[in-house]
C-alpha positions, 0 to 999 in steps of 0.5 A: 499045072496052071489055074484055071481062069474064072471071068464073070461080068465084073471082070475087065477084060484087060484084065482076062487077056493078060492073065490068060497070057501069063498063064499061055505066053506065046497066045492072045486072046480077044474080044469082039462083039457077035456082029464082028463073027465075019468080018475079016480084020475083026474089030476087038473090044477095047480092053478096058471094058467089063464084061458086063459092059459089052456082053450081050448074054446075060448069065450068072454063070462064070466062064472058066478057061482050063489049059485042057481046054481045046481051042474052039471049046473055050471061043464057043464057051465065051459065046454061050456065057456072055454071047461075045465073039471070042478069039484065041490068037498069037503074034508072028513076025510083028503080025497078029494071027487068029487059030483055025482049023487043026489049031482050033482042034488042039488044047491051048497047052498044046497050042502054046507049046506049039507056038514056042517051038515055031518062034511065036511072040511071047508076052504080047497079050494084046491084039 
């Protein structure tokens, strides 16, 4: 069983997205500001950034990512804490995809076995 992934406001988020990705490797995770919820192509946060430097909740609560954890549980989880646009992703054929709909609905264990068995991208955990 994997460990569970703990994030507070010292952590950057490169940091969040590549070992969230060692432990679901054929998923991404990303960033964005709460202004980017609409827009369609999103524009991430660079990765280099704290949380502490982007977030625009303050909370002395860590968000802890779990691999039982559904999908839209864990993007809404990000929004409470640090108030932060949260995508879970993966990559396909060279192009980056975001989770909707019944993919939103499935824990990220069972979306990572998913995206191995159709031929997701693994270990690319940058959008």
């Amino acid at each position: 069983m994997a460990r569970e992934l703990s994030m507070n406001g010292n952590t950057k988020l490169k940091t969040i997205m590549q070992e969230f990705n060692d432990r679901f490797p054929h998923l991404i995770l990303g960033f964005c500001p709460s202004t980017e919820r609409n827009t369609n192509p999103k524009k991430f946060i660079h990765y280099e950034k704290t949380i502490a430097e982007v977030r625009e909740k303050k909370s002395s609560d860590p968000a802890i990512i779990r691999g039982g954890q559904k999908v839209k549980n864990l993007e809404k989880m990000i929004d409470d804490v640090f108030g932060l646009y949260c995508q879970v992703g993966y990559v396909r054929d060279g192009k980056n995809f975001y989770t909707s709909g019944g993919q939103d609905e499935m824990t990220l264990r069972e979306l990572n076995a998913h995206g191995e068995a159709n031929g997701w991208a693994k270990d690319v955990w940058h959008w």
